[in-house]
Residue frames relative to the residue before (quaternion, step in Angstrom):
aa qw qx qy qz dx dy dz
X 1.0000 0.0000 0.0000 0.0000 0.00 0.00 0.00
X 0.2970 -0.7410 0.5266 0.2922 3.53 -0.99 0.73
X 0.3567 -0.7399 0.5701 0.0169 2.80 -1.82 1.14
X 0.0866 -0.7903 0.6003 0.0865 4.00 0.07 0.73
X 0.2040 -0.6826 0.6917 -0.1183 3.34 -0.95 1.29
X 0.7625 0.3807 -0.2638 0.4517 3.51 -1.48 0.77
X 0.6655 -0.5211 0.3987 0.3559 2.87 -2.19 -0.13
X 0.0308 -0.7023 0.7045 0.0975 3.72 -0.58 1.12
X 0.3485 -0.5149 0.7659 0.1638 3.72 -1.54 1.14
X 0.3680 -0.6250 0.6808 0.1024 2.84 -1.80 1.20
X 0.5040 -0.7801 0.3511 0.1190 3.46 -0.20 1.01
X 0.1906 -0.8098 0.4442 0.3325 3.53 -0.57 0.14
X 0.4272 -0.6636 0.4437 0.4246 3.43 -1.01 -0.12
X 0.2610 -0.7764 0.4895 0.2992 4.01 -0.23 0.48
X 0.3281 0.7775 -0.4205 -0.3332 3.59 -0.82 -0.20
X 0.7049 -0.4747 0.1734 0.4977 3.71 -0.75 0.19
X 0.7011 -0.3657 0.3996 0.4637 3.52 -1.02 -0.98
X 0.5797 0.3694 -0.2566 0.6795 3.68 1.12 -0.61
X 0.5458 -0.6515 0.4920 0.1885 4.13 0.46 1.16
X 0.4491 0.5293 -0.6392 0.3310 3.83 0.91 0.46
X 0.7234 -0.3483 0.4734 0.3624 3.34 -1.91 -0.76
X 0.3168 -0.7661 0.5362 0.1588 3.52 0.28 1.20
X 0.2549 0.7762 -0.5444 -0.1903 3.89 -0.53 0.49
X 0.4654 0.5148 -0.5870 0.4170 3.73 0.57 0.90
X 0.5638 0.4459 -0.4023 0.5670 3.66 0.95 0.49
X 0.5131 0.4285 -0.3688 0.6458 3.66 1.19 -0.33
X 0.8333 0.3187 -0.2665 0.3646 3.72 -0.48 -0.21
X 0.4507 0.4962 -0.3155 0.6716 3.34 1.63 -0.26
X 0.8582 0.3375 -0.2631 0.2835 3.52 -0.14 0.07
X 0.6953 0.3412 -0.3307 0.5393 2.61 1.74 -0.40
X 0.5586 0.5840 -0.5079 0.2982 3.55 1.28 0.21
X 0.3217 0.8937 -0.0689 0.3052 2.92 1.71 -0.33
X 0.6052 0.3672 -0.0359 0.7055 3.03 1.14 -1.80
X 0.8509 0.3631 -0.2938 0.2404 3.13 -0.25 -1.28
X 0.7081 0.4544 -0.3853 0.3790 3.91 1.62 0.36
X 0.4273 0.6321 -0.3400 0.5498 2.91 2.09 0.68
X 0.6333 -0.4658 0.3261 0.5250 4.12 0.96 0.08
X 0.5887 0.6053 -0.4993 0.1944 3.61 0.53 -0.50
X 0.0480 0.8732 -0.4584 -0.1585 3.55 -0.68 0.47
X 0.6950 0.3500 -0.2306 0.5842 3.27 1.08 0.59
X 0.3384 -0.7349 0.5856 0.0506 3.96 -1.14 1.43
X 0.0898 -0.5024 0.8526 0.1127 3.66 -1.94 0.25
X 0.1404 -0.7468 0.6458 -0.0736 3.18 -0.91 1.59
X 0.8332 0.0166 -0.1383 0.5351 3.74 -1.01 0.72
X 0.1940 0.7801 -0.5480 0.2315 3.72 0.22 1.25
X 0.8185 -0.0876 0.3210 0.4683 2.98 -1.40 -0.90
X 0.6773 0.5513 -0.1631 0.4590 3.16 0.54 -1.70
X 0.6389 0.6763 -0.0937 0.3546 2.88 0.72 -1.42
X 0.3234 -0.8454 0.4118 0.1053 3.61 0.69 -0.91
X 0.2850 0.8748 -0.3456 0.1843 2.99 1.94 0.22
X 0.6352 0.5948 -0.2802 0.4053 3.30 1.22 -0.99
X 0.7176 0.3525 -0.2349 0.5528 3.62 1.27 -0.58
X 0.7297 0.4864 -0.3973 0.2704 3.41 0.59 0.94
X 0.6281 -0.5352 0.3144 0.4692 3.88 -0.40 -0.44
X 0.4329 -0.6806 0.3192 0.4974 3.68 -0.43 0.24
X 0.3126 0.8120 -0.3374 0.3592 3.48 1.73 0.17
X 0.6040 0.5260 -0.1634 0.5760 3.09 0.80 -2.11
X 0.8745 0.3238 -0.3179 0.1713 3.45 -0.01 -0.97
X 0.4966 0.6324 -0.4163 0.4245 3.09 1.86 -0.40
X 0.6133 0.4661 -0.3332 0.5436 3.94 1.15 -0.86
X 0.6650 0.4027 -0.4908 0.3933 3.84 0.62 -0.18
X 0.2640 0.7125 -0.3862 0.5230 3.65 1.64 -0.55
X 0.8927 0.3965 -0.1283 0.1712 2.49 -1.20 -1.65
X 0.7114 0.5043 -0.0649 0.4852 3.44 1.44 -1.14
X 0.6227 0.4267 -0.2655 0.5997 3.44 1.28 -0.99
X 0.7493 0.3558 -0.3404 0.4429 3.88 0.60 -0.66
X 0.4873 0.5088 -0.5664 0.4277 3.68 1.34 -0.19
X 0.4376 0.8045 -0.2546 0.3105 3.52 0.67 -1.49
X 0.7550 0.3953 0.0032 0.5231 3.39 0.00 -2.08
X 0.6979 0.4149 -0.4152 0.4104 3.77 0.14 -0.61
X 0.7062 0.5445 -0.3238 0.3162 3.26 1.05 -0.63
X 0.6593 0.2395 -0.3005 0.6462 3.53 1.55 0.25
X 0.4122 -0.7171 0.4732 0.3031 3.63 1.01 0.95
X 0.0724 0.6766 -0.6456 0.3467 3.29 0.34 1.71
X 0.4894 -0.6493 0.5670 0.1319 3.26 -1.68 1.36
X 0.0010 -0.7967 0.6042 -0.0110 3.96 -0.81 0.75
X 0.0685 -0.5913 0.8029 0.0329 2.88 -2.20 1.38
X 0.0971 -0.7998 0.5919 0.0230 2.76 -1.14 1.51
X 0.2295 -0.7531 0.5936 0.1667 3.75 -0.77 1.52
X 0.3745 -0.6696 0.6343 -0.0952 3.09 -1.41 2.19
X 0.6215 0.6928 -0.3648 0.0257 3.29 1.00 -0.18
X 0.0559 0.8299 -0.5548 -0.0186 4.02 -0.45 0.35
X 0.1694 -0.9596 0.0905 0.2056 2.78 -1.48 -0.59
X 0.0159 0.6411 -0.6207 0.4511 2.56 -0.18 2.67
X 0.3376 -0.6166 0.6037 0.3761 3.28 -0.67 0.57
X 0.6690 0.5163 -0.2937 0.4468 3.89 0.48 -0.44
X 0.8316 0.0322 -0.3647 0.4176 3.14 0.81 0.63
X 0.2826 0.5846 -0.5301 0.5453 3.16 1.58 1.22
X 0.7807 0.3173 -0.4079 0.3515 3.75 0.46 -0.46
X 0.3964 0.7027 -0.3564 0.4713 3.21 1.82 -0.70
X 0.6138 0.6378 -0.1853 0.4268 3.97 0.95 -0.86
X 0.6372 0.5599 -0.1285 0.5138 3.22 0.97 -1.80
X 0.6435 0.4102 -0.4374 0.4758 3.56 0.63 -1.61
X 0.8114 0.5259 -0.2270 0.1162 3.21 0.14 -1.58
X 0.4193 0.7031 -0.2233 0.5292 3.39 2.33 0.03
X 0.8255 0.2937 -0.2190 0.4292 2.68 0.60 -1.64
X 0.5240 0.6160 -0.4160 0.4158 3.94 1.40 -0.04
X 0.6316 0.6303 -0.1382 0.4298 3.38 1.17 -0.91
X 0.5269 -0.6325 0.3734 0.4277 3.72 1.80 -0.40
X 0.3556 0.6964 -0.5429 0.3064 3.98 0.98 0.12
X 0.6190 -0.5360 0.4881 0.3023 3.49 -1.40 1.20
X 0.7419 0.1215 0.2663 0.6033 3.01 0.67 -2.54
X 0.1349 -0.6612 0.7001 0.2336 3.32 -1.89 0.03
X 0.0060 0.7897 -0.5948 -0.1504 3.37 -1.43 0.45
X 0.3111 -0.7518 0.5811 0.0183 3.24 -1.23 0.67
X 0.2348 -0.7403 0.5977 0.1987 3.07 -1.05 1.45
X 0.5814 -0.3620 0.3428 0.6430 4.30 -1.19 0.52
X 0.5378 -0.4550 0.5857 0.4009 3.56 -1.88 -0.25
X 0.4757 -0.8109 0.3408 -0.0019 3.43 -0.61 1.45
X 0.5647 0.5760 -0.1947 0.5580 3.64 -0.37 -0.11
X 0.8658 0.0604 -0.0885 0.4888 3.79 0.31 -1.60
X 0.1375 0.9130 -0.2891 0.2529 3.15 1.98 0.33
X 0.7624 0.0580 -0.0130 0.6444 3.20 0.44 -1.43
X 0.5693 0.3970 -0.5720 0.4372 3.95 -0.14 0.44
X 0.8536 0.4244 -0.0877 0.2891 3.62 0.05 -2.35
X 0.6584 0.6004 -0.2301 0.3913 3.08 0.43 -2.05
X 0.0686 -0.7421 0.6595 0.0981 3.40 -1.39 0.66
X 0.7443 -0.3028 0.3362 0.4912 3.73 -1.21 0.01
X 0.6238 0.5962 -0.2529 0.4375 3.52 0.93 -1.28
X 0.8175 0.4866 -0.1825 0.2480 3.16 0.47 -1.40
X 0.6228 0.4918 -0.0688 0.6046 2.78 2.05 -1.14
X 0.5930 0.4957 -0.4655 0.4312 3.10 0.57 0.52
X 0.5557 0.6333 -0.3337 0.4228 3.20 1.41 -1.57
X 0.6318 0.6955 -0.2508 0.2326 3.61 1.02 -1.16
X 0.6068 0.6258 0.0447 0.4880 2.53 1.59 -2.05
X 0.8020 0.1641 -0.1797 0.5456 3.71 0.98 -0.72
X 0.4307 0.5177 -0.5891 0.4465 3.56 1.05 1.12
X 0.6810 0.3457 -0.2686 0.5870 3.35 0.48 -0.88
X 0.4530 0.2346 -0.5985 0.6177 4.04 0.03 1.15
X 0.7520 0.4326 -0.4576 0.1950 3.43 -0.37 -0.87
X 0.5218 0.7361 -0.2452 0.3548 3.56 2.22 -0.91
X 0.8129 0.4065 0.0966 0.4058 2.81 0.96 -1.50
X 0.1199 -0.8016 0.5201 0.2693 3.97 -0.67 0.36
X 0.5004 0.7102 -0.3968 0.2961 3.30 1.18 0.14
X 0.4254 -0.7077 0.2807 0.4892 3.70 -0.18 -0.14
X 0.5571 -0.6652 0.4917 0.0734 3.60 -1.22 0.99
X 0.0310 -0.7614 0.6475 -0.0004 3.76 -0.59 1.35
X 0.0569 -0.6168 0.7435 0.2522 3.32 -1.65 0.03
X 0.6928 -0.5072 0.5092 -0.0592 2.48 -1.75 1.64
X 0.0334 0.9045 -0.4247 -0.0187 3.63 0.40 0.54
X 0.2884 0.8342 -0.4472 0.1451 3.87 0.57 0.78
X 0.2188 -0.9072 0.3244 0.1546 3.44 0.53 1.07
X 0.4904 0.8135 -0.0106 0.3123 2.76 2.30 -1.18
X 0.7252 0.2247 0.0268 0.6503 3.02 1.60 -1.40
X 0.6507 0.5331 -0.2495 0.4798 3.56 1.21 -0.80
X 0.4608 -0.7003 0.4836 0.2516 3.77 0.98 -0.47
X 0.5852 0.5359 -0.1376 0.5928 3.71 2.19 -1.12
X 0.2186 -0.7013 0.6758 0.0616 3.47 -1.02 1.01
X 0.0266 0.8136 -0.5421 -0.2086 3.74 -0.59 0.33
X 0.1122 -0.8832 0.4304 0.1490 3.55 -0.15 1.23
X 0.8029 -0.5202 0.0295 0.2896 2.90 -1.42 0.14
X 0.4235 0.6655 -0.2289 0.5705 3.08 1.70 -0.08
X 0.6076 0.5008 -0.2319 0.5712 4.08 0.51 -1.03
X 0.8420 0.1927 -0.2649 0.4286 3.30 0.98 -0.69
X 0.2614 0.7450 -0.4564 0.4102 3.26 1.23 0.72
X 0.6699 0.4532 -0.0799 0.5827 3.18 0.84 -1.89
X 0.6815 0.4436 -0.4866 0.3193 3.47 0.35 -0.06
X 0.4347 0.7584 -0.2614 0.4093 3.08 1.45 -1.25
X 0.7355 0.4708 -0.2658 0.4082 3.64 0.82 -1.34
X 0.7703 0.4296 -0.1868 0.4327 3.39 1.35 -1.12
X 0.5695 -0.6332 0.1885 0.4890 3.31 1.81 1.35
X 0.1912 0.5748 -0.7462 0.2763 3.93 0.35 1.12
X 0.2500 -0.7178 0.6446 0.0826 3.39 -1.49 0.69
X 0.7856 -0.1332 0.1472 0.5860 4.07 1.12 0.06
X 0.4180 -0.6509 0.6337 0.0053 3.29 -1.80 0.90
X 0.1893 -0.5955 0.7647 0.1575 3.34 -1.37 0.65
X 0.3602 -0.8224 0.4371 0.0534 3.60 -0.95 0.71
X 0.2108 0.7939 -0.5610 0.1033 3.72 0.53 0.75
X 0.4124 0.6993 -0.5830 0.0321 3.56 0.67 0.30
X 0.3742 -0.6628 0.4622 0.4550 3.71 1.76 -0.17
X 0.6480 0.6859 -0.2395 0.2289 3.83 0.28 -0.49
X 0.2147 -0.7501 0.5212 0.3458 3.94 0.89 1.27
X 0.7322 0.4984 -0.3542 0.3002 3.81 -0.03 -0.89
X 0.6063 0.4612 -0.2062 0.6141 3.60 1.20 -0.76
X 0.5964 0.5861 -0.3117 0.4512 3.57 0.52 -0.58
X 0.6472 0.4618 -0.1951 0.5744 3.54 0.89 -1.41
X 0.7103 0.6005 -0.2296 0.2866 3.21 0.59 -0.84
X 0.7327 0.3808 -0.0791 0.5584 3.10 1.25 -1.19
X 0.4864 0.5972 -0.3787 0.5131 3.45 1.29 -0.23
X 0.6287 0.6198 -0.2058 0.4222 3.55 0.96 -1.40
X 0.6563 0.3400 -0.1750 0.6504 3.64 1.59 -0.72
X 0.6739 0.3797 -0.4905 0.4013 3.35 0.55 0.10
X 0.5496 0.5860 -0.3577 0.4760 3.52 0.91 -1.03
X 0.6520 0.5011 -0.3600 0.4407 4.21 0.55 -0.83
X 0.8010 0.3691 -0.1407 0.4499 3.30 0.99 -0.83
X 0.3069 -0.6854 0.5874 0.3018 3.71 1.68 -0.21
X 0.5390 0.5495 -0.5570 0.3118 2.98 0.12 1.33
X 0.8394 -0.4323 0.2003 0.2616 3.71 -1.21 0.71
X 0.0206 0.8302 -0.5562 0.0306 3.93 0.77 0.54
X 0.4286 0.6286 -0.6254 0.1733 3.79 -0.67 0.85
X 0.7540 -0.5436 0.3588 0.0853 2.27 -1.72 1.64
X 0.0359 -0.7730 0.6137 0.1565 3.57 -0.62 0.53
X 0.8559 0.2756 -0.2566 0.3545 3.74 0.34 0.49
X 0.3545 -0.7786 0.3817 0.3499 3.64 -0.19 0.97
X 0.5728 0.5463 -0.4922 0.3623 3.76 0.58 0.17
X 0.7020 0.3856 -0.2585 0.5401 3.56 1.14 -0.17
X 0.4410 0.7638 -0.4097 0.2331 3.76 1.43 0.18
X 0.7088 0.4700 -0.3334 0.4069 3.47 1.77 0.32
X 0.5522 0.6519 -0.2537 0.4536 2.87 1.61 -0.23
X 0.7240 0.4491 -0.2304 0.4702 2.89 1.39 -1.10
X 0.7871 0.3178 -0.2587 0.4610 3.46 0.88 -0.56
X 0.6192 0.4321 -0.4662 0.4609 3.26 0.56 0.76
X 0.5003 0.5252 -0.2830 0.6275 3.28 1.39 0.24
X 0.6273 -0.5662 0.2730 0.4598 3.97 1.13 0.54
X 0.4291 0.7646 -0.4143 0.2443 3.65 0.75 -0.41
X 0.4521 -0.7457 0.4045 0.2756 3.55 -0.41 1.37
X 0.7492 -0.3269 0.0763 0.5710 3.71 1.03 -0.54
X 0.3964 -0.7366 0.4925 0.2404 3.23 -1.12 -0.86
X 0.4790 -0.6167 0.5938 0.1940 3.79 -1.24 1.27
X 0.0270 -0.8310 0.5539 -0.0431 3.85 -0.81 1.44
X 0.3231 -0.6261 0.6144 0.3551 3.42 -0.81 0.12
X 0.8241 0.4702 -0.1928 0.2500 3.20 1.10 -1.17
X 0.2877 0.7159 -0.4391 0.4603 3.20 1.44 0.60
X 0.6520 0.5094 -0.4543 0.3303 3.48 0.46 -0.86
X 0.8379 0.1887 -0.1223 0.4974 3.10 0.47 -0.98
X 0.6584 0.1690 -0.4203 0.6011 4.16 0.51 0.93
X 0.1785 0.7730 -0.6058 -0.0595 3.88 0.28 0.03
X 0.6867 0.4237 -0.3985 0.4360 3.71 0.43 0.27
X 0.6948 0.3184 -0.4362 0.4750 3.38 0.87 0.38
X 0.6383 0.5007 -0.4293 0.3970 3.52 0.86 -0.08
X 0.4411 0.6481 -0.3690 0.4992 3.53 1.68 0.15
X 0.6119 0.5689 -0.2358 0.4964 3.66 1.38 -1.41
X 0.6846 0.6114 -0.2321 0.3219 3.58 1.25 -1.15
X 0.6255 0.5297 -0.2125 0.5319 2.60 1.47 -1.55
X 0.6992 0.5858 -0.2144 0.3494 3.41 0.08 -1.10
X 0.6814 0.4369 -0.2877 0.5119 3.46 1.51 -0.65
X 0.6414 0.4778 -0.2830 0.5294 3.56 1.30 -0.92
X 0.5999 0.3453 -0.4496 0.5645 4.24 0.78 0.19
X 0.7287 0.3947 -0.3158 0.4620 3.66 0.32 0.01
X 0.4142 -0.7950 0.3917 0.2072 3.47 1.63 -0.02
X 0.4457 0.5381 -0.6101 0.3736 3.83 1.06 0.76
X 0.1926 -0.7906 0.5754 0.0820 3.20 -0.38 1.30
X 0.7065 0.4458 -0.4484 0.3179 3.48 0.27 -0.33
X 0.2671 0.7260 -0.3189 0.5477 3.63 2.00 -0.43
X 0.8591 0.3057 -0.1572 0.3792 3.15 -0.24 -1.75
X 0.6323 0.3282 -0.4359 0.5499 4.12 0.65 -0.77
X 0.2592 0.5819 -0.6094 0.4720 4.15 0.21 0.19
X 0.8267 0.3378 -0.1986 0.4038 3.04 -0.57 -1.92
X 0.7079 0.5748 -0.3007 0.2795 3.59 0.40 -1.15
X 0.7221 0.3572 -0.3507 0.4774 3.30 1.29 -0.51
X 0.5835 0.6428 -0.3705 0.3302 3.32 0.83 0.22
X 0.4828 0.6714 -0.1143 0.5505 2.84 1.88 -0.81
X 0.6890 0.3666 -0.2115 0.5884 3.62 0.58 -1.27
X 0.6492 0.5630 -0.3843 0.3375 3.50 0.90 -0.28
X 0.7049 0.4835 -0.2425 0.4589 3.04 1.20 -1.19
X 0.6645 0.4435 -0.4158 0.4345 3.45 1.29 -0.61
X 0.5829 0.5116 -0.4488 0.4440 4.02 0.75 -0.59
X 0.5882 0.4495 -0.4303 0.5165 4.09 1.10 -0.07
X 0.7206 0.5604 -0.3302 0.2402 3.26 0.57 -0.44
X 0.6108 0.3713 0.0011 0.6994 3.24 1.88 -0.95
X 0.4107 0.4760 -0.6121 0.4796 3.70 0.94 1.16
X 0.6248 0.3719 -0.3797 0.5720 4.18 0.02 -0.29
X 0.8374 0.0361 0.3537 0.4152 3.45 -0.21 -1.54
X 0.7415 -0.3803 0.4323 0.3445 3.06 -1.73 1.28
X 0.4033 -0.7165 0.5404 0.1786 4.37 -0.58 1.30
X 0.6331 0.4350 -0.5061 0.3921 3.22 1.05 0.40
X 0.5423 0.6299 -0.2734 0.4841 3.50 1.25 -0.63
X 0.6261 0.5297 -0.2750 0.5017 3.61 0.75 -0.83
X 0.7529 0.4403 -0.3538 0.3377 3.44 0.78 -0.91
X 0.2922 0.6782 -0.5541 0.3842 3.67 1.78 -0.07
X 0.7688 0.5409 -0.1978 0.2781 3.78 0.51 -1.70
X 0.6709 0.4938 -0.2641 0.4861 3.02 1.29 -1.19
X 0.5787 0.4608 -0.4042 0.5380 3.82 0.70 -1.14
X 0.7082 0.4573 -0.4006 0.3590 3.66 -0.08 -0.50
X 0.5474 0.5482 -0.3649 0.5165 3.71 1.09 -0.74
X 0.7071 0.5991 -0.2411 0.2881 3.40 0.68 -1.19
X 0.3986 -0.4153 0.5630 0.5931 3.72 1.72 -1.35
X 0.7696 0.4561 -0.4205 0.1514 3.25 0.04 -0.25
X 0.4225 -0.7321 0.5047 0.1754 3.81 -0.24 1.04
X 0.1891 0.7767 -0.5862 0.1314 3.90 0.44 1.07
X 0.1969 -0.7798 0.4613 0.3746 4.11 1.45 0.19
X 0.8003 -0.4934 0.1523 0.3048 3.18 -1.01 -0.04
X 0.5852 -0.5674 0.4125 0.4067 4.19 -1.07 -0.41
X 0.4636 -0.6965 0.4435 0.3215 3.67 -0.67 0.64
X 0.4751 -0.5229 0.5645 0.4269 4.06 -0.79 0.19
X 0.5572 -0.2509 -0.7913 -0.0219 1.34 -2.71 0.72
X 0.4553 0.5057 -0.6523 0.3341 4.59 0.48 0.57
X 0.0886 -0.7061 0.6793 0.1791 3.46 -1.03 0.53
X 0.5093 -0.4666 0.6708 0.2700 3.60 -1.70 0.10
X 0.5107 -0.5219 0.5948 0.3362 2.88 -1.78 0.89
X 0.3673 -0.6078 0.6733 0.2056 2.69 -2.02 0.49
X 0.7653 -0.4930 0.1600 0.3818 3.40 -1.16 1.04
X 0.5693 0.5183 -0.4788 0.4220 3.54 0.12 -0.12
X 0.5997 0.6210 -0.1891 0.4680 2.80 0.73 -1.65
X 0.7416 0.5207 -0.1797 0.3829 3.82 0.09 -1.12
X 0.6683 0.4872 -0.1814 0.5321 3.07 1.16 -1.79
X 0.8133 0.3806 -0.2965 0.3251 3.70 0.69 -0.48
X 0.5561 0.5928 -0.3679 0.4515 3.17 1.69 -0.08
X 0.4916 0.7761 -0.2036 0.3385 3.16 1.32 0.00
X 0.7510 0.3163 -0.0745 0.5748 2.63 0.72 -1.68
X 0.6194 0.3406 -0.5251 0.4739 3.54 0.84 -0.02
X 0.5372 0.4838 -0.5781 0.3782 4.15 0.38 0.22
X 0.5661 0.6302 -0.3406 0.4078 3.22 1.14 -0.73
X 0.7047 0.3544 -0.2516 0.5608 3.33 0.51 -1.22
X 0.5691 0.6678 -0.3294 0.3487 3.59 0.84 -0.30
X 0.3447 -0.7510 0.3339 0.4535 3.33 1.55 -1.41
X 0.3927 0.7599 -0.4067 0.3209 3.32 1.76 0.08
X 0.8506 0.1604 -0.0788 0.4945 3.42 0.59 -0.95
């Protein structure tokens, strides 16, 4: 079974000016990362914008990021989630044909937090293993999904041939918890939020899914790298710098949006975000800047 270790940058999704899927902004970013240390991707996430696109778009956002990525033998998780299981497995196939490591899957949203029971979600969860021979994550984002997976739920998933979890439940106590079941079962524990990327990985956690990689990926590589070797006094250093850059990132605007501004400052050609996300407007911009600047990002 693959295991993905490290810092994996949750990718954005570029698109052009005519609102398609921008893929010279998809290959620019990821050529990007990958001459900066990164060696492993979360494709169609959060970041990512999956929720605001077609399952079209995403096969071409697929399809591109994993063409992309092979070419610097980069590791991929691709998130299939939606919501239909039928076109979440329809997704999965279309990953795992395409050269994806892993798929993950947030619950099917929307009826998440009203409808959906344990039952239902699970049933979900072990079609799309049954689709696929690659290994299967659940996406844990209680935040946006309305669905907590606890630590238990994900016990039982485990049985119905899940192979690992991103973690967004944000919670040190839940976190430990669910890590504790993955580690019994040798299964995949990544982090799904850099504010918990010391806790979690010094606590055994195989790695962690960042926003903030995109746009420092060589220090969140330093971070990591101190907290598996356990120089902790190294590693909280790094951490406040980190939390710094991320509390700059998410002072204008949602820190995924910002990073459209920052990657662009950087050289990097990532075109632009799709509505209802808007882009800072210049003030805005100009001052997130200068505080990466003053920061050391840029």
């Amino acid at each position: 079974m693959k295991i993905i270790k490290g810092v994996v940058p949750a990718i954005l999704t570029p698109f052009n000016s005519n609102d398609n899927v921008y893929q010279k902004g998809i290959a620019s970013q990821i050529d990007y990362l990958a001459s900066n240390g990164i060696r492993s991707l979360f494709i169609g996430g959060s970041y990512g914008s999956f929720a605001l696109m077609s399952a079209s778009e995403r096969r071409k956002l697929i399809g591109w990021s994993l063409g992309d990525s092979a070419k610097h033998g980069m590791n991929s998780i691709v998130q299939i989630g939606a919501t239909t299981t039928q076109e979440a497995i329809e997704l999965a196939k279309f990953a795992e044909d395409h050269g994806a490591d892993i798929v993950a899957a947030v619950v099917p949203y929307y009826y998440s937090g009203s409808i959906l029971t344990e039952k239902d979600v699970s049933m979900h969860f072990k079609a799309i293993c049954d689709s696929v021979d690659i290994p299967v994550h659940c996406y844990n984002n209680p935040r946006t999904t309305g669905f907590d997976v606890s630590p238990d739920f994900f016990n039982r998933l485990i049985d119905l041939g899940l192979s690992g979890i991103k973690d967004g439940s944000g919670n040190v106590e839940r976190l430990t918890n669910i890590l504790e079941v993955a580690k019994k079962a040798n299964a995949n524990y990544i982090a799904g939020s850099t504010s918990l990327m010391f806790v979690s990985v010094v606590s055994g956690a195989d790695g962690c899914v960042s926003g903030v990689a995109l746009v420092a990926p060589n220090l969140l590589i330093d971070f990591y790298n101190a907290c598996t070797e356990k120089r902790v006094d190294e590693a909280l250093l790094l951490q406040r710098k980190i939390l710094k850059i991320r509390n700059i990132l998410q002072f204008s605007a949602p820190r995924a949006i910002t990073c459209y501004d920052i990657l662009h400052a950087k050289g990097v050609d990532v075109g632009t975000c799709r509505l209802p996300w808007r882009r800072l407007d210049k003030r805005a911009s100009d001052g997130v800047i200068r505080k990466m600047k003053d920061a050391g990002v840029l």
